[in-house]
Structures are given as structure tokens and as C-alpha cells.
KEKEDO-8119 format. One record per residue: chain; residue number from 1; residue in three letters; x, y, z of N, C-alpha, C in turn. Coordinates in Angstrom, 2 decimals. Layout:
BEGIN
 cadena num residuo    n_px    n_py    n_pz   ca_px   ca_py   ca_pz    c_px    c_py    c_pz
      A NUM     ala       X       Y       Z       X       Y       Z       X       Y       Z
...
***
This chain:
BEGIN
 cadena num residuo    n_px    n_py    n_pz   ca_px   ca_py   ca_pz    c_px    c_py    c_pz
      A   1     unk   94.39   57.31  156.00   94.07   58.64  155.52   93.05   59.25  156.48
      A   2     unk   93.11   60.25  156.95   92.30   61.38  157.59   92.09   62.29  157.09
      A   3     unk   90.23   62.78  156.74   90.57   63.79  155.88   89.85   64.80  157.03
      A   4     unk   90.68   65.92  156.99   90.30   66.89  157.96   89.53   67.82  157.13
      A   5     unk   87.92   67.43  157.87   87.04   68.01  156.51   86.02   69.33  157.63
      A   6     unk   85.87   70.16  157.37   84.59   71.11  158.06   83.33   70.56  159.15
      A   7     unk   83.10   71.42  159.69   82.14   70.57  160.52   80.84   70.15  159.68
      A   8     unk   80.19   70.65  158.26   79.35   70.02  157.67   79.66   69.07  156.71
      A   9     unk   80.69   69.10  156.45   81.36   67.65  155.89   81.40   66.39  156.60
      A  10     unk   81.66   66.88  158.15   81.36   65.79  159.08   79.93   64.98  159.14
      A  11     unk   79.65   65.60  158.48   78.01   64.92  158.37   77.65   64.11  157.60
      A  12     unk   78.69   63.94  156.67   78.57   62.57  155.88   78.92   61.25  156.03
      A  13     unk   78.34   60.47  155.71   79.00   59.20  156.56   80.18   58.66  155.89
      A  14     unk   80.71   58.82  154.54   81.80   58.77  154.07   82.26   60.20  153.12
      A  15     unk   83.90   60.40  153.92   84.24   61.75  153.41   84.77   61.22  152.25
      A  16     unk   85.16   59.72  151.03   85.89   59.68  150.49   84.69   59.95  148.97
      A  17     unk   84.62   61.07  148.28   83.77   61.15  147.07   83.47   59.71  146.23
      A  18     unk   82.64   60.11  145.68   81.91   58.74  145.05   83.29   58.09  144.11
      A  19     unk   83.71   59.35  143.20   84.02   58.99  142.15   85.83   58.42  142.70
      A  20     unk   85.71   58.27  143.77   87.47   57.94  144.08   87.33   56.54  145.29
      A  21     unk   86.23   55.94  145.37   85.82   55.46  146.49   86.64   53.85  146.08
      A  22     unk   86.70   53.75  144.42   86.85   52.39  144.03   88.40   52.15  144.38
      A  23     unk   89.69   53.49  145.01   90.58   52.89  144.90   90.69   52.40  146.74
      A  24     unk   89.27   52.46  146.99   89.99   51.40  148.36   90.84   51.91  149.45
      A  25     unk   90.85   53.01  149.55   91.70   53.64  150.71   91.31   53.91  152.16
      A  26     unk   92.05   53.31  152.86   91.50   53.20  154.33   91.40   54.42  155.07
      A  27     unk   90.51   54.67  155.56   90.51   56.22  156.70   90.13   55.89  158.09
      A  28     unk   90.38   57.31  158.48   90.01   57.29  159.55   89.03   58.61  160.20
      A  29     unk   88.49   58.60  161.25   87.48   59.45  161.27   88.24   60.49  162.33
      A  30     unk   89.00   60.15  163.22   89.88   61.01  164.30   90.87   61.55  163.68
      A  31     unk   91.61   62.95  164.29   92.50   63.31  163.92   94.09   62.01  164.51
      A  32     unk   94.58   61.88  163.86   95.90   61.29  164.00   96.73   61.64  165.43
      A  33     unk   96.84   60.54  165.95   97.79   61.44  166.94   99.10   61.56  167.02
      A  34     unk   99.85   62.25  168.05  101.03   62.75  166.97  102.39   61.69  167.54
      A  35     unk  102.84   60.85  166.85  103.26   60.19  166.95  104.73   59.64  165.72
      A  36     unk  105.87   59.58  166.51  106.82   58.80  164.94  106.37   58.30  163.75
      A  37     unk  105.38   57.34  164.45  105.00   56.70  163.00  103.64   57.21  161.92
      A  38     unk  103.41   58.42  162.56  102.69   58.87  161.47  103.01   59.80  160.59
      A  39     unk  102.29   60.04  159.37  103.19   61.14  158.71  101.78   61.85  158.35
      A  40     unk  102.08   63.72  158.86  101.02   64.38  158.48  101.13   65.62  157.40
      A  41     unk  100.38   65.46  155.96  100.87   66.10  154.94   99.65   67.06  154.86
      A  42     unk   99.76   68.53  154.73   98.77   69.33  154.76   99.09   70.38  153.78
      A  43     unk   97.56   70.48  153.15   97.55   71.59  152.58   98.55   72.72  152.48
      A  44     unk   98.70   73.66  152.06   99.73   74.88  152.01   98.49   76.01  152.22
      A  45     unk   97.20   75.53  152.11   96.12   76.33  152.57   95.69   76.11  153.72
      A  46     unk   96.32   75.44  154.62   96.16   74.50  156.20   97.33   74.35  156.47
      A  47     unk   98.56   75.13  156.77   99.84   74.80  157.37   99.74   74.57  159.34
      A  48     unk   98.46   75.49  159.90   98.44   75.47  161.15   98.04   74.53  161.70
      A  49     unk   97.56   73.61  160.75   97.20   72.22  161.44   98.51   71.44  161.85
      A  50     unk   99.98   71.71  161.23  100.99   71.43  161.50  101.79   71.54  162.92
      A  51     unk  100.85   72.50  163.50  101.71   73.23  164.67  101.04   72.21  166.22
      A  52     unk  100.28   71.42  165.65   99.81   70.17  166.60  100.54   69.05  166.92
      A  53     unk  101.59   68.68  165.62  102.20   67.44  165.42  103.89   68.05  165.94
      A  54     unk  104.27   67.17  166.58  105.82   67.87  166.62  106.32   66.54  166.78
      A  55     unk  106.04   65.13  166.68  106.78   63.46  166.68  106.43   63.19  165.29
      A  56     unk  105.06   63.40  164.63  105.15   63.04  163.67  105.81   63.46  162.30
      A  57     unk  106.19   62.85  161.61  107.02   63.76  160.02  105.73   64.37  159.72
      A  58     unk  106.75   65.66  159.29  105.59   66.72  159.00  105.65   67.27  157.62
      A  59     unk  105.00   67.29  156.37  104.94   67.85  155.10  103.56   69.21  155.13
      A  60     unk  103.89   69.49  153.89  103.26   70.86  152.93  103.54   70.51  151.28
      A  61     unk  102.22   69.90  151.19  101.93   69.89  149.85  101.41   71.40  148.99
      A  62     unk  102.22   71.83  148.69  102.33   73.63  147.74  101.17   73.13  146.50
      A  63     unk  100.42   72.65  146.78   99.19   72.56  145.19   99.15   74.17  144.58
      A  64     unk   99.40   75.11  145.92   98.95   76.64  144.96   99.63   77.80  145.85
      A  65     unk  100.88   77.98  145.65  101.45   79.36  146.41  100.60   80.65  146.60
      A  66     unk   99.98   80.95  145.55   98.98   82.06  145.25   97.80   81.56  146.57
      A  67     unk   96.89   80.74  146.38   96.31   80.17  147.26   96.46   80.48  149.26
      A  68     unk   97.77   79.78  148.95   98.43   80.36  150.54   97.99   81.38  150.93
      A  69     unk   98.27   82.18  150.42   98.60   83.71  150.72   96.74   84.40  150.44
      A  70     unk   96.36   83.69  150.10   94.77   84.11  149.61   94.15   84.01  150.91
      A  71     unk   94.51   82.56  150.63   93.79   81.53  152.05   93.80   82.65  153.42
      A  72     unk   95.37   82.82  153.87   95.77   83.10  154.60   94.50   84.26  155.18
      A  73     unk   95.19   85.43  154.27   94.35   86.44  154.25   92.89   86.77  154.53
      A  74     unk   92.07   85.87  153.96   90.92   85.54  154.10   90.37   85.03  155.65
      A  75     unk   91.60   84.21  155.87   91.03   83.63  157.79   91.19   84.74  158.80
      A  76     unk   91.97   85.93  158.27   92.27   86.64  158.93   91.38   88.31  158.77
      A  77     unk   91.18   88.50  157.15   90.24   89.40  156.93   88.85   89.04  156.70
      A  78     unk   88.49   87.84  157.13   86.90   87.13  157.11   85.74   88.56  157.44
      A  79     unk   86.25   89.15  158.02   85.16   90.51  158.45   85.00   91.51  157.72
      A  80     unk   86.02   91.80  156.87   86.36   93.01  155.93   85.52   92.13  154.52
      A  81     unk   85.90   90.89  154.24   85.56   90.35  153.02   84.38   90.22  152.78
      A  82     unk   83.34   89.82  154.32   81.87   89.89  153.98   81.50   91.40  153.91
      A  83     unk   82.28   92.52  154.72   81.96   93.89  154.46   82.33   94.50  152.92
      A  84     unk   83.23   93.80  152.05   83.32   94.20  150.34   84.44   94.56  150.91
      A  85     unk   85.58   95.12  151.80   86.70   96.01  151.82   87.94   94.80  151.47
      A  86     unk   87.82   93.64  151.49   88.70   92.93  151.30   89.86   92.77  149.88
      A  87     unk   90.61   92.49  150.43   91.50   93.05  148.98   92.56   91.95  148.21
      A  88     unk   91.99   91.48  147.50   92.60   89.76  147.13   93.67   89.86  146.20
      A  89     unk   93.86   90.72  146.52   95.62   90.79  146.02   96.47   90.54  146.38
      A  90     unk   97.88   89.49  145.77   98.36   88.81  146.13   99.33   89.97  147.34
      A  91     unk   99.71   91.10  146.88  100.79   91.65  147.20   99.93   92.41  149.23
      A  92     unk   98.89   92.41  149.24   97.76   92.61  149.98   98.04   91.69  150.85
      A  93     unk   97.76   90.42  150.77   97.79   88.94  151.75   99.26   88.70  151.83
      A  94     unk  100.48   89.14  151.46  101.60   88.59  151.83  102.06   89.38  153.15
      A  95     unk  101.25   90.11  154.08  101.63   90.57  155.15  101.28   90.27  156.03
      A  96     unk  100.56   89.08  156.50  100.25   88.01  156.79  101.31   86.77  157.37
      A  97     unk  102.47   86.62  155.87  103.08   85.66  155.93  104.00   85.48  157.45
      A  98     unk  103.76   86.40  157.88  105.02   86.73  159.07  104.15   86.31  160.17
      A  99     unk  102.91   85.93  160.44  102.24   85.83  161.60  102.81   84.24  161.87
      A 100     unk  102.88   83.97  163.21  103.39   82.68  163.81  102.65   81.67  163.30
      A 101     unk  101.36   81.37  163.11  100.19   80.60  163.05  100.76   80.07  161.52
      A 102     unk  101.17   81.09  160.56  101.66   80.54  159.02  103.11   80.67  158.64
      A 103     unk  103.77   81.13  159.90  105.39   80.85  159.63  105.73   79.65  159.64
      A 104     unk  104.84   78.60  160.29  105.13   77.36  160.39  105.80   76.92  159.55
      A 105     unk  105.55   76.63  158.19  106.09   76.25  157.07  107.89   76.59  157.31
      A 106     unk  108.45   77.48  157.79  109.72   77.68  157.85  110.40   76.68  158.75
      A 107     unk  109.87   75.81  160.03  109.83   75.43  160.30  111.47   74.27  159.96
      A 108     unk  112.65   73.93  160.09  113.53   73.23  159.79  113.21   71.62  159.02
      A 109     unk  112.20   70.84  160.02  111.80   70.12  160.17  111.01   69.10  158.90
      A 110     unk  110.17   70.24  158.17  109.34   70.19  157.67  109.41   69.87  156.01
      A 111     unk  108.96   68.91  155.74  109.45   68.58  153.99  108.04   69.21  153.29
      A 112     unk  109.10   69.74  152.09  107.73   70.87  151.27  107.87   70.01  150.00
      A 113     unk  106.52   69.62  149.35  105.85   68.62  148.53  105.74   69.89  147.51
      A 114     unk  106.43   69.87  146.27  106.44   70.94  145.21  105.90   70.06  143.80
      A 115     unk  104.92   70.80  142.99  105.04   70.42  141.68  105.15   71.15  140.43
      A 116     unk  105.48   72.37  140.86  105.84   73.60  139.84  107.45   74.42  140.66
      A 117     unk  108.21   74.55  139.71  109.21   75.56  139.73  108.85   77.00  140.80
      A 118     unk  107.59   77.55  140.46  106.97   78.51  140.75  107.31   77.99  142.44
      A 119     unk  106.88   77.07  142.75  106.88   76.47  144.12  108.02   76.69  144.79
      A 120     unk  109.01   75.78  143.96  110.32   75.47  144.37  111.01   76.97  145.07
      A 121     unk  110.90   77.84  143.79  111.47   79.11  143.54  110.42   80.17  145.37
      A 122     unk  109.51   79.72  145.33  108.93   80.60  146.32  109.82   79.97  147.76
      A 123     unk  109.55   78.47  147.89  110.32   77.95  149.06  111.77   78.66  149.24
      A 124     unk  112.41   78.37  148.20  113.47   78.52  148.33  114.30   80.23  148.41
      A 125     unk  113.22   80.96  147.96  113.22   82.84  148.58  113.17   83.00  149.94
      A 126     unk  112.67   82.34  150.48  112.06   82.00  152.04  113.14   81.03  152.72
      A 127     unk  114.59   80.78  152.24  115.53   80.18  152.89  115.15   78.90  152.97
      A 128     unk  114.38   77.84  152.62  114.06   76.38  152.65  114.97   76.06  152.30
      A 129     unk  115.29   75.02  153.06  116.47   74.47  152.43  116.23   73.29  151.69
      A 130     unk  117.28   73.68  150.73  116.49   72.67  149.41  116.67   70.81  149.69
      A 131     unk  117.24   70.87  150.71  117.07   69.00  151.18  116.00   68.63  151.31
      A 132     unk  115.05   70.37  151.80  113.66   70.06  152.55  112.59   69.61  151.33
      A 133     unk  112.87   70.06  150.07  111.71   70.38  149.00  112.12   69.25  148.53
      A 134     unk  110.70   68.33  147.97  110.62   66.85  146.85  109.57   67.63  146.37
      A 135     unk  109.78   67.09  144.80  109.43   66.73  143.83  108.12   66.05  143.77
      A 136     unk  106.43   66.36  143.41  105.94   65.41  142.96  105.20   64.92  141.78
      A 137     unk  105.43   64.13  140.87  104.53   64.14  139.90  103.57   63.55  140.11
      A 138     unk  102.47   63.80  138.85  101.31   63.67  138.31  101.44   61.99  137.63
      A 139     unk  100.78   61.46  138.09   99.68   60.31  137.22   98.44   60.46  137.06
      A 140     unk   97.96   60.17  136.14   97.02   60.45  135.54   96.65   59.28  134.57
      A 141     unk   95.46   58.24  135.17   94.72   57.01  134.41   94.14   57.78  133.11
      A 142     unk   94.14   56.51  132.39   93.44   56.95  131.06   91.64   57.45  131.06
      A 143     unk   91.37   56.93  132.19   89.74   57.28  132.73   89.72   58.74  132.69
      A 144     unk   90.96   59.31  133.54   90.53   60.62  133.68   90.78   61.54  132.22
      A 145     unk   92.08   60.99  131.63   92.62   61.60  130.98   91.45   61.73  129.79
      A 146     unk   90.42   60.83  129.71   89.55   60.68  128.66   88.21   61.30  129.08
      A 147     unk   87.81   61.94  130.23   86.89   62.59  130.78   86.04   61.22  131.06
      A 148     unk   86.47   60.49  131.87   84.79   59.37  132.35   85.15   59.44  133.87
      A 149     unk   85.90   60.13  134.37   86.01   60.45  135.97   85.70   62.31  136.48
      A 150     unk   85.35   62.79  135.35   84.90   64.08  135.92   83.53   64.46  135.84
      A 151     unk   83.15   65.17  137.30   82.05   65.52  138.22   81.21   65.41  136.42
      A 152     unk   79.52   64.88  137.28   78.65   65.24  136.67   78.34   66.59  136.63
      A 153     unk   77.39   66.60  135.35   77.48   68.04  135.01   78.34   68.78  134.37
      A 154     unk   79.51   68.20  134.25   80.20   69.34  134.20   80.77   69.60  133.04
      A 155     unk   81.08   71.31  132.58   80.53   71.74  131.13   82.01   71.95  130.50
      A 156     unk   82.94   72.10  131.72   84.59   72.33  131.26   85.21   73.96  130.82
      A 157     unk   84.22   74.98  131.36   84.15   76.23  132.09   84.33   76.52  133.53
***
């Protein structure tokens, strides 16, 4: 696992949070290089990190279509948004979608990691071809499901 974290995240000596540390998962501190045998799965709020890898299998985990298009917007109107003119509407950030840097995702190649319909249904407006889109579910331990794995503090607002 590589987690491609900010440059002040880099400052920690372990990026894996306290509360997930017990399942033991190996990392690494370099980006991956791009190679057959690796497989690199990214955000749907980070698709351009994709456009590095072209040997390795390449995924897009869709956690939030809305997101995308937020995200997007935001890397691109970063100047307008600290000036207040920014406009976080979904229908606002979908003009965006056409820039090379986030067409990636169209990409042939590329398997899209869906866990809502909402997902499926957006990929598949966008010509994905549906060989490309899996399915993923949710597990969920009884720890979490019972609240003894969520953040301190926290009020559930």
C-alpha cells in the first residue's frame, strides 16, 4: 500500500491512522513504479495520478461522483474560491470534465470500482464500458458497526 498523502502528511512517520494500524498492512513510502505487476487504484478525486502509470493495471474507486466534479473544480478554480466567486454547483464543475488531466477516467484500459447505482449509471452515460465497472461491497466488523472504532470525540453530527 502507498498512500499518496500531501506534503504535510509526509511528516508523519506513519501515514497508516492509529485506529487501522492493528490490521497490519504493509506500505510503502515511494510512489510505485509503473510496472505489470502493480496495481494502482485511485481516488475518483485523484484520477491524474493515473496518467503516470501506463504498465500498471489501472482502477478508479467512484467513493463520490458528486465529489469528482467538486474536486475537480476546485483544483482548477482554487483562486476564485479563496476570492468567494466560486460556485460549487454540481452543474458549474461539470465543465471541467472535458479537460485531458480528468478525461483520464475514459481511458479503455481502466477498471471503475463502483458501490452505488448512482456510480454505475454516471460511468456508464460516459460510454464505460460495462466489462470495465466491478462491483464493491462493504464489510463492516462488529467494532465498527457498534461505534468502538470511531474517531475520538466524536458527537455523530
Amino acid at each position: 500500500m502507498w498512500y499518496d498523502c500531501n506534503p504535510i502528511k509526509k511528516l508523519y512517520i506513519d501515514p497508516v491512522h492509529e485506529r487501522y494500524r492493528h490490521f497490519n498492512c504493509p506500505y510503502v513510502l515511494r510512489a510505485p513504479k509503473d510496472s505489470e505487476n502493480n496495481v494502482i487504484i485511485a481516488l475518483e478525486s485523484d484520477v491524474s495520478i493515473l496518467k503516470h502509470y501506463k504498465a500498471a493495471k489501472r482502477y478508479i474507486w467512484w467513493m463520490s461522483v458528486d465529489n469528482y466534479f467538486l474536486n475537480m473544480a476546485n483544483l482548477f478554480d482554487h483562486k476564485k474560491n479563496r476570492m468567494g466567486l466560486y460556485d460549487p454547483s454540481i452543474e458549474y464543475c461539470q465543465k471541467y470534465e472535458q479537460l485531458k488531466r480528468y478525461a483520464i477516467y475514459k481511458e479503455g484500459d481502466i477498471i471503475h470500482i463502483v458501490q452505488s447505482d448512482y456510480a454505475r449509471l454516471f460511468l456508464l452515460s460516459r460510454n464505460i464500458n460495462i466489462k470495465n465497472i466491478r462491483d464493491l461491497g462493504d464489510y463492516l466488523k462488529d467494532a465498527v458497526l457498534n461505534g468502538e472504532m470511531l474517531p475520538k470525540n466524536w458527537t455523530g453530527q
